[in-house]
matplotlib code that plots the C-alpha trace (Angstrom):
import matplotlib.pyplot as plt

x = [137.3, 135.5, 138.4, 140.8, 144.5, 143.7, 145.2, 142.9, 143.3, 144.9, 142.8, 139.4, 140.0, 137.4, 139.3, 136.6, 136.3, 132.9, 132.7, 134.7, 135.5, 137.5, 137.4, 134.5, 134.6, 131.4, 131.9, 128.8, 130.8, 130.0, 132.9, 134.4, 136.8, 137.1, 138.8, 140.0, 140.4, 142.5, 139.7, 136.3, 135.9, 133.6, 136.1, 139.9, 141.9, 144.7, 143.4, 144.6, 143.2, 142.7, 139.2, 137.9, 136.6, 133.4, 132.6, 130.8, 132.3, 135.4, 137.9, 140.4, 140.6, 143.9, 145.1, 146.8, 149.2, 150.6, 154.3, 155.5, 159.0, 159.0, 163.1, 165.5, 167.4, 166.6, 165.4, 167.1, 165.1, 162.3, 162.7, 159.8, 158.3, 154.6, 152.8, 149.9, 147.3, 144.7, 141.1, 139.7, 140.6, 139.6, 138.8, 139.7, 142.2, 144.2, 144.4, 145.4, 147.3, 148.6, 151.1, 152.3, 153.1, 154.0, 153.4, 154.8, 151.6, 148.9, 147.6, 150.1, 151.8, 154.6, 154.5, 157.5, 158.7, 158.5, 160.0, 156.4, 154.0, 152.8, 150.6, 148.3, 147.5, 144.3, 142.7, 140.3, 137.4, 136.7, 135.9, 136.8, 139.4, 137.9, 141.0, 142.2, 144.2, 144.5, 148.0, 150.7, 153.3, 156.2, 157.9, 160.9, 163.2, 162.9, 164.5, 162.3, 164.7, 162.9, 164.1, 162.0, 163.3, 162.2, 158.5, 157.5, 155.5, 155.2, 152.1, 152.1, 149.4, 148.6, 146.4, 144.2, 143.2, 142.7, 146.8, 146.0, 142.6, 139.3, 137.6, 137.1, 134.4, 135.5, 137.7, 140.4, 140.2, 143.6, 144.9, 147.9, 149.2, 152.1, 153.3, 156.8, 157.9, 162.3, 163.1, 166.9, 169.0, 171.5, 174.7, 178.0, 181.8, 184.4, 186.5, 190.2, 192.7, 196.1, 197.7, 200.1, 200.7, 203.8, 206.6, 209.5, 213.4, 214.4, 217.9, 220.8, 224.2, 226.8, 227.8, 224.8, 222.0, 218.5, 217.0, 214.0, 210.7, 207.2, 203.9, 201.0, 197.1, 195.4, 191.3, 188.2, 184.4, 182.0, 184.5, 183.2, 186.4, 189.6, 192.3, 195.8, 198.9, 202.3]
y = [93.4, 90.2, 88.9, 86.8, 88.3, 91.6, 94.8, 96.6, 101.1, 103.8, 106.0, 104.0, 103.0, 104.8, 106.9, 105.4, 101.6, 100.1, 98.2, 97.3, 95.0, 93.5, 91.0, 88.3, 88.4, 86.4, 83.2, 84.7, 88.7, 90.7, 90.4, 94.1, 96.5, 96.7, 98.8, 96.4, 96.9, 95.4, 95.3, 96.3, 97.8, 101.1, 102.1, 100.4, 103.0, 100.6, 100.0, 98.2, 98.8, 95.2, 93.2, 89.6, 87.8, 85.6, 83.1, 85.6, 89.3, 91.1, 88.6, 91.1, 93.5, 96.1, 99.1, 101.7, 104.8, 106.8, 108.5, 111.6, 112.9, 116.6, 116.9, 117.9, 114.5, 110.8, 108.6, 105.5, 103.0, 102.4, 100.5, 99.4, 97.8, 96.5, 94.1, 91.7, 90.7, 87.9, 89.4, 85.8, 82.5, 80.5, 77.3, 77.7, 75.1, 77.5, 79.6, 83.6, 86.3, 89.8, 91.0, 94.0, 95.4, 99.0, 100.8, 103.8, 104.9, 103.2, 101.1, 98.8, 96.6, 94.4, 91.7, 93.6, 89.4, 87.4, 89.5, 91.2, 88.4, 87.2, 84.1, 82.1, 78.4, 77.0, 77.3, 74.4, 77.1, 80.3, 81.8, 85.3, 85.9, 86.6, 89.2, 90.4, 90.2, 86.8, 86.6, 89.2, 88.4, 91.5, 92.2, 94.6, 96.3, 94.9, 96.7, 97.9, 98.4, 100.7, 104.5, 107.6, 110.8, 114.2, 115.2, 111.8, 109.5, 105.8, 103.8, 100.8, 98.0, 95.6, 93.1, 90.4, 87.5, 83.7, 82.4, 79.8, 79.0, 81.0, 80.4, 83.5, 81.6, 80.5, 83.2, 84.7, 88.3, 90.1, 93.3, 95.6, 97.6, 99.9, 100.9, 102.7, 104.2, 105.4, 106.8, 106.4, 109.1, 108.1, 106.7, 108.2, 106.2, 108.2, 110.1, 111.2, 113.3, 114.5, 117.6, 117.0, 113.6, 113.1, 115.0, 115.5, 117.4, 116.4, 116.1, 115.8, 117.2, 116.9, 120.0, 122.2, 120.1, 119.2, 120.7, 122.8, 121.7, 120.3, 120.2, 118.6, 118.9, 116.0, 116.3, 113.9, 113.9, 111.1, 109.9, 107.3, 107.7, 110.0, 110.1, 109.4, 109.7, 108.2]
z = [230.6, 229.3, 227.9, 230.2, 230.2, 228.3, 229.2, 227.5, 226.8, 229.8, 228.2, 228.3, 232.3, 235.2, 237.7, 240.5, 241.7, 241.9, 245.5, 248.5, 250.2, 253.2, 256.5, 255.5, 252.0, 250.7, 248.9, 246.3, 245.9, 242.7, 240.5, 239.2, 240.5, 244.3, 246.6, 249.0, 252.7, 255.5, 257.7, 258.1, 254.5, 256.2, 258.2, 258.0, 256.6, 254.7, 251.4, 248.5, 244.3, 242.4, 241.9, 241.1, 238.2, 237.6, 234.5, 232.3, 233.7, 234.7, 233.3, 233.7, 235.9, 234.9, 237.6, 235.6, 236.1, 233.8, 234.2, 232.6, 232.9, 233.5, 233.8, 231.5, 231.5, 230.4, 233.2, 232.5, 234.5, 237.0, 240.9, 241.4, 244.5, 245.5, 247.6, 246.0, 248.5, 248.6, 250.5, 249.0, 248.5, 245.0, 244.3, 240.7, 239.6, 237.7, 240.4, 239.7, 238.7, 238.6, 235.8, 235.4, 232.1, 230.7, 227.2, 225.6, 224.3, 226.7, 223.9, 223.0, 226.0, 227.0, 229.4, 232.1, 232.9, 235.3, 238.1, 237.6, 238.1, 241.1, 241.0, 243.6, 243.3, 243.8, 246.9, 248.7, 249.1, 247.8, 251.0, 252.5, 255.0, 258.9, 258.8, 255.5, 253.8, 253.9, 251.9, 251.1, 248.4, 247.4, 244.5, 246.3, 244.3, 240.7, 237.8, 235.0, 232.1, 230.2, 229.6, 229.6, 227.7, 228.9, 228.0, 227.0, 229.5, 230.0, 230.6, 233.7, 234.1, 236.6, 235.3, 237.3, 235.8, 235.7, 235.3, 232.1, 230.6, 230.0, 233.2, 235.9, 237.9, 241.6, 241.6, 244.4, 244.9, 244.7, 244.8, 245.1, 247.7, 248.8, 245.2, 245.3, 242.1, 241.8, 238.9, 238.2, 236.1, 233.6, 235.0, 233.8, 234.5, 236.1, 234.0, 235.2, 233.6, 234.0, 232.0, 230.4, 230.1, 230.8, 232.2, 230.2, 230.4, 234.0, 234.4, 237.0, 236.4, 238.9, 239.9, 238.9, 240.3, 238.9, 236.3, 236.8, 238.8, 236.3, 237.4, 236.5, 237.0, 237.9, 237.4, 237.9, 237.3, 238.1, 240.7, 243.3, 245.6, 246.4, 244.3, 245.2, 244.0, 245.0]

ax = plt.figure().add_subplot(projection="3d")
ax.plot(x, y, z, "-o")
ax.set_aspect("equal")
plt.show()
């Protein structure tokens, strides 16, 4: 994508990247979609998706997935967790980004916040990394509060790009690695109930004793912990 910050369409996106890339990064690399490796690119077996800009191409560079829930319930959030990584430095002075964002539709996106966005300053050079990646930054655990009813899907994007301005030249090349995905079910509170409730016509005559013995049921759902009564 020419245009710096864009998402740009799910359904316009290659299913292939176009080079790779690893230890030794040149200062002079083709900008584009890379599949990165930590390592030798031929042969290291720990890759990572993401790619790098230039002043005229690749401005953006967006990793998509789409999600579909195939249960029978509402999925009422996402955990997500993933690293970024830096396989070259970049002397740009705004430095770089990846942001992820998500869409109902794959067309339309929102920004997912902060917790999403990882950014890089500036570097000194914009040299490669003798053992990348150079520099690993995670986003564990963060809460995407966005629900997903069953047979409906929901759109995520990772985008790469310059952090502020229009320029994508002297560029760091990031990427993203290790993406886990939890879908979380709807939670329900606890729910207890006793039947009846309340107990009625005791009585103690002197002479002829109590009156006759009442029970109760006592029933819970959704419960986190025994119940007791006393």
């Amino acid at each position: 994508n020419k245009t710096v910050r864009s998402v740009g369409s799910y359904s316009a996106a290659a299913s292939a990247t176009e080079r790779s890339a690893g230890n030794n990064m040149p200062n002079n690399a083709t900008s584009g979609i890379y599949n990165f490796a930590a390592g030798d690119p031929a042969s290291a077996t720990d890759r990572a998706v993401g790619g790098i800009s230039s002043a005229s191409a690749s401005k953006s560079v967006n990793i998509y997935v789409m999600l579909t829930n195939n249960g029978s319930s509402t999925i009422s959030n996402f955990t997500i967790s993933y690293n970024v990584e830096k396989y070259r430095n970049g002397s740009n002075p705004a430095g770089f980004s990846i942001q992820m964002y998500y869409s109902n539709n794959g067309t339309n996106w929102t920004s997912a916040g902060d917790n999403f966005k990882t950014s890089f300053t500036a570097d000194e050079n914009s040299n490669g990394f003798a053992s990348a990646p150079g520099a690993t930054v995670s986003v564990s655990n963060q809460t995407l509060s966005v629900s997903l009813e069953s047979g409906s899907s929901l759109y995520l994007a990772w985008n790469y790009s310059v952090t502020s301005g229009t320029s994508g030249s002297n560029a760091q090349a990031l990427g993203i690695d290790d993406v886990s995905i939890t879908a979380n079910g709807e939670t329900s509170n606890p729910v207890i109930t006793v039947e009846p409730a309340s107990l009625t016509d005791f009585s103690y005559v002197a002479g002829s004793g109590p009156s006759s013995a009442n029970s109760f049921s006592l029933t819970g759902s959704n419960l986190t912990a025994n119940l007791t009564v006393s």
